[in-house]
C-alpha positions as CSV (number, residue, x, y, z in Angstrom):
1,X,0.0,0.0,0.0
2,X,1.6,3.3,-0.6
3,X,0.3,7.1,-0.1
4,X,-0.3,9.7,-2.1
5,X,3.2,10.1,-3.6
6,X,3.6,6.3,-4.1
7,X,5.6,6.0,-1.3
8,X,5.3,2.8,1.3
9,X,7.1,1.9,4.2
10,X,8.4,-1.3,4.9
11,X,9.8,-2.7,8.4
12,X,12.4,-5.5,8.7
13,X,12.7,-7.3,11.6
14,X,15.1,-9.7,13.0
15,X,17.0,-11.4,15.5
16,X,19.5,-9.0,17.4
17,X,22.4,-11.7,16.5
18,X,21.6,-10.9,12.9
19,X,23.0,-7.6,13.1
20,X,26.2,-6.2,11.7
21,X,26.8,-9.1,9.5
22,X,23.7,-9.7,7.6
23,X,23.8,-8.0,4.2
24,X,19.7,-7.6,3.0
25,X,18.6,-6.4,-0.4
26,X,14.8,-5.7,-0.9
27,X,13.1,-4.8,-3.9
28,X,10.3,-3.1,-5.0
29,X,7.9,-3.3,-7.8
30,X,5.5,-1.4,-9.0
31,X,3.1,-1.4,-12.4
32,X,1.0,1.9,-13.0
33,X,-0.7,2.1,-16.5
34,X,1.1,-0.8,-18.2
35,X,4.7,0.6,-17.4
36,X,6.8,-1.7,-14.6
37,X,9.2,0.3,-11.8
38,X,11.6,-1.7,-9.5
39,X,13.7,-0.6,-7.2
40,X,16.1,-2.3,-5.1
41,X,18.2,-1.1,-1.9
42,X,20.9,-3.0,0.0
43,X,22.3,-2.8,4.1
44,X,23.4,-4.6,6.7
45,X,21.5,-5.2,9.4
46,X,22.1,-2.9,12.5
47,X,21.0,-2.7,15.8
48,X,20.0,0.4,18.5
49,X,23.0,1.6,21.0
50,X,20.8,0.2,23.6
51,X,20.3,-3.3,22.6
């Protein structure tokens, strides 16, 4: 589901001994009017100060 602008928000969530090592790459696709969009992002997992 996205908003107005065609923006969505996704949460990722893990185990706390994933993070720091764990590369993730999401995608995204979209198709409006017959014409296809992906994007894709890439990170490694991190974790708050306070855990």
């Amino acid at each position: 589901v996205t908003d107005a602008t065609g923006t969505a928000l996704v949460d990722v969530l893990y185990p706390q001994n994933y993070h720091g090592w764990v590369e993730v790459e999401i995608e995204a696709k979209a198709s409006v009017a017959g014409t296809e969009t992906r994007r894709t992002t890439r990170f490694i997992l991190d974790a708050k100060a306070e855990d």
